[in-house]
N, C-alpha and C positions, 0 to 999 in steps of 0.2 A: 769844810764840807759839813753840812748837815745834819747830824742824826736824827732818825725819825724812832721813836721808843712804839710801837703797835702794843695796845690796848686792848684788841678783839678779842683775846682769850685769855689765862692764865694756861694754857698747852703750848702757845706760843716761847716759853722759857727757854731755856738753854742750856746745856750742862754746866756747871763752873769747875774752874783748874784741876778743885781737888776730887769732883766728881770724874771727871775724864781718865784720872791719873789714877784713881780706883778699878774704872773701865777696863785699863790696858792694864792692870797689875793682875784682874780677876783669874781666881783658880777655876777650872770648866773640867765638866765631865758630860756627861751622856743624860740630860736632862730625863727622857723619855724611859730611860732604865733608872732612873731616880740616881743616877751616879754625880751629879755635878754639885761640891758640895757650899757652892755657892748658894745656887738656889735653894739649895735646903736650909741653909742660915737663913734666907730671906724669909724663906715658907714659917719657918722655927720663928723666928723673931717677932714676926707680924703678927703671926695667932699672938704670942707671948702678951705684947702691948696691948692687944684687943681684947686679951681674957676670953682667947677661944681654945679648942681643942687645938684645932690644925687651921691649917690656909693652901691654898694652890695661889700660883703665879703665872696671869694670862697676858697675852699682850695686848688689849683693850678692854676700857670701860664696858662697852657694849656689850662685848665679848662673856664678861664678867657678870652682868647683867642676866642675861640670855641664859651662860652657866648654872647660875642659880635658881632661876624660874624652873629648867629642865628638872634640876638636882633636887626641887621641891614639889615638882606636879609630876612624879613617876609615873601614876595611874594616868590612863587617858581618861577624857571627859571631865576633864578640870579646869577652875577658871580663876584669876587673879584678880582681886580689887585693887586700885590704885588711882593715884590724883589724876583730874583730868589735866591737868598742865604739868604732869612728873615729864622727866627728861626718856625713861623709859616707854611709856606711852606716845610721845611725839617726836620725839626723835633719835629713835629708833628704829627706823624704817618697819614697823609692825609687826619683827623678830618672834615676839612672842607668839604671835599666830601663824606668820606664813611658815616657819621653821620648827616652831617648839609643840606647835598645834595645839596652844590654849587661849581657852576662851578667855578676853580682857573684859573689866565694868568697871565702870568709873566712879569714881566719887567727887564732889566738885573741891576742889581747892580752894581755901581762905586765901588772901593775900600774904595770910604768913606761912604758905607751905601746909596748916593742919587742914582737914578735913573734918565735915560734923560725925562726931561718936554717934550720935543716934544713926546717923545715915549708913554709917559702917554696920551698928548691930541689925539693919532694916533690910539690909543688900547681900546679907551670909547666906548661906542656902546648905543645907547638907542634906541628899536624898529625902528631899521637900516633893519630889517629884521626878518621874522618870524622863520627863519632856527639859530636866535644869540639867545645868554640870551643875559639880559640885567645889564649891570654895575650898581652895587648897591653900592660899598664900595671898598675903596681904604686905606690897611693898610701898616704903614711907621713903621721900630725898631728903638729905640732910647734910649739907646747908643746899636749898631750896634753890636751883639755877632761875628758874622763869619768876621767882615771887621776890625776885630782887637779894639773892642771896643770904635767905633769910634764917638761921638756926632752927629746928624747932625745940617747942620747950621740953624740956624733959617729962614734964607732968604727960605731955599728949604721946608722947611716944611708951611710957609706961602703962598708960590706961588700951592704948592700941594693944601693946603684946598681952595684956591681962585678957580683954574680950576674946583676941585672935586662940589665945592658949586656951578660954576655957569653952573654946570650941573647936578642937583638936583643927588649928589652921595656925601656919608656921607665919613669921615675920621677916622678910625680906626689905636692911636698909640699903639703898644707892648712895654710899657715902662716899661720893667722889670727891667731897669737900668736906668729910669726916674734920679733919685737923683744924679748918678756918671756924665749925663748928663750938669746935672743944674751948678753941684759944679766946675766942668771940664769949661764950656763956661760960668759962671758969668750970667745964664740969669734964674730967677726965674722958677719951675714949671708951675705954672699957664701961664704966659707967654708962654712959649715951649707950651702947649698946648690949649691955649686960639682959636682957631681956628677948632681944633678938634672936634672933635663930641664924640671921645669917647676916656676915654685911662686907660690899663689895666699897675699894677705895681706891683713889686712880694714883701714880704715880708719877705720873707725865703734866699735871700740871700747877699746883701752887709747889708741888716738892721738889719740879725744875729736873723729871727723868729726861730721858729721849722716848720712854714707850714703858708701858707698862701698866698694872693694876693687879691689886689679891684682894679673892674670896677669902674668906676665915668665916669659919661653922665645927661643927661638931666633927670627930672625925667618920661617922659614916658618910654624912653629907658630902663632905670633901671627897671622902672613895667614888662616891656619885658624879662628883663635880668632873673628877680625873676622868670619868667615861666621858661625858658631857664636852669638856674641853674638847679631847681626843674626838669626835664625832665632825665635830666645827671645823678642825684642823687647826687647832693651839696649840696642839704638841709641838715643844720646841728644843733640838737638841744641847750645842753647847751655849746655854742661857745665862750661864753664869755672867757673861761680859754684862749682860742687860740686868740681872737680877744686883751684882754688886753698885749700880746706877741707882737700886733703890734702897740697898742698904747702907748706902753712904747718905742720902734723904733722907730717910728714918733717923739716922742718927747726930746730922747735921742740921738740917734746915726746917725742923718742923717749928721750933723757936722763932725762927725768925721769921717769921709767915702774919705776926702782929704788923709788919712795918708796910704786908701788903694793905692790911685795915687801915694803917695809918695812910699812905699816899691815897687811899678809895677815898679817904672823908677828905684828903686834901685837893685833890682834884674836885669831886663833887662841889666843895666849897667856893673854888675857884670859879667855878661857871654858875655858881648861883650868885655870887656878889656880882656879874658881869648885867645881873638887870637885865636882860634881852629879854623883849616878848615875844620870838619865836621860839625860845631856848627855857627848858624849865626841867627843873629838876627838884622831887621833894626830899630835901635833906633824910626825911625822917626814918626812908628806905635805903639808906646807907648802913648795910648792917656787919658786911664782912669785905670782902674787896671786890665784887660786884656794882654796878652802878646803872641805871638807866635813864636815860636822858628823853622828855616829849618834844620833838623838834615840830612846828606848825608845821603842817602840806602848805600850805598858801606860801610860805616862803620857799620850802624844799620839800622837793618829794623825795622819798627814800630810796629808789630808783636815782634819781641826782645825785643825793648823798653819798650812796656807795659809790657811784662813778667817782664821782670827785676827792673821795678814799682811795680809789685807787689808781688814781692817778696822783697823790701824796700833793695835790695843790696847797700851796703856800695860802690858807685863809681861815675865816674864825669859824669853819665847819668843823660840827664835830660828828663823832659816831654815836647812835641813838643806843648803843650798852659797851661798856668798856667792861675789863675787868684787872686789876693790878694786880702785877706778880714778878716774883720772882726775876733779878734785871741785872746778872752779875758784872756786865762790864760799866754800869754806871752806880756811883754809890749814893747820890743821890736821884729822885726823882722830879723831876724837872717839869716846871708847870707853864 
């Protein structure tokens, strides 16, 4: 029989043996009375490794996202900068505004996830005028979903928190790929966001949870955060089963999250020695385990495409972005 290995996400992962066996061993208490003291190791840990105060523990990205937007635009009449292709901006269903009721502006996105400095100090506003909101937070993704999984450098994200700080405007990172970051550029967590104010990271998918994601901020931010959650409907009681799923990640598989870099550039490579003129791919945007593929329309329209994905047809179609991850029942990946 077949196996088919899906590509579509790094969320798509799976728990592995000794993740499961963590699962069903976890101690639970009463999350929402702060009694379960699983998730307070998880909460406890995470800040730890991130060199923050504290952390909360939500069960999505989004979720986490949204959290912190609220927990940094307290005042009403507040408005966020951010890339115009961030993940929070596009697909997010517009969270920020219809729910958090702040004002978004964009900045445009480089290919490698930065945005122009000057454009950032050109777009700040603070009671500039009664007719503006005022800039409250400025959030940067790291590593970069739509710019082809791209790290940013450290230099641009220290220069971001320097402007944003010396104009009393907090730093919001979307580090859903925090780790593919770190392992990719050699430069610690804590570091990457030492400057930051706040940074949100997914659990569910190069770390191979079932569900999961933590804020870590300072600890009034997070007292904020706990309202903000609680509002959404995150409050979750006995959490521990879900929370020891990330603390068995944190402490097993952030290592080995290189070998998803490694099968991205081996795949990548694979369909660029194949020479097809419909099928192209620039090596040189293989940066972490992310990949995007330009399939010609004249041969296939991406409407085709995805039909023919799912219907799992046996042919040399591929998917126009993969992403490699975590694949505990095969030990190699398979090209």
């Amino acid at each position: 029989m077949q196996k088919v290995i899906d590509l579509r996400s790094d969320t798509l992962t799976k728990p592995s043996d000794g993740m499961r066996r963590a699962i069903a061993d976890a101690v639970v208490g009463d999350s929402m009375y702060i009694e379960d003291p699983t998730v307070i190791e998880l909460e406890s840990y995470a800040a730890k490794i991130m060199g923050k105060e504290a952390a909360i523990f939500v069960p999505s990205g989004t979720m986490s996202n949204l959290v912190a937007v609220m927990a940094h635009t307290w005042e009403r009449g507040a408005e966020i900068l951010l890339g115009d292709c961030s993940h929070i901006h596009i697909n997010e269903q517009g969270n920020i505004g219809t729910i958090a009721h702040v004002h978004s502006r964009t900045l445009t996105n480089k290919s490698d996830g930065t945005f122009s400095i000057d454009e950032l100090v050109s777009k700040i506003r603070y009671n500039v005028d009664s007719l503006f909101p005022n800039t409250a937070l400025v959030c940067i993704e790291n590593t970069h979903n739509i710019c082809n999984g791209t790290p940013l450098p450290l230099e641009f994200i220290d220069k971001v928190c320097e402007i944003a700080k010396s104009n009393g405007i907090a730093v919001h990172m979307d580090g859903a790929r925090i780790f593919n970051a770190s392992l990719k550029t050699g430069v610690s967590v804590d570091r990457i966001i030492k400057n930051c104010d706040s940074l949100s990271f997914c659990l569910s998918k190069g770390l191979g949870c079932p569900i999961g994601s933590v804020l870590v901020g300072s600890k009034p931010f997070i007292q904020r955060a706990i309202r903000c959650r609680r509002v959404l409907g995150g409050g979750m009681r006995q959490a521990g089963v879900l929370a020891a799923a990330g603390l068995f990640a944190l402490r097993h598989n952030i290592e080995r999250m290189h070998l998803d870099h490694k099968h991205a550039f081996m795949i990548a490579s694979a369909i660029a020695n194949q020479n097809k003129s419909f099928i192209k791919i620039d090596m040189k945007n293989i940066h972490t385990n992310i990949g995007y593929i330009d399939v010609d329309p004249k041969w296939m329209t991406a409407s085709q495409l995805q039909m023919r994905r799912k219907l799992n047809l046996e042919s040399d179609v591929l998917p126009s972005k993969w992403v490699s991850k975590l694949q505990p029942e095969y030990d190699l990946l398979l090209i």
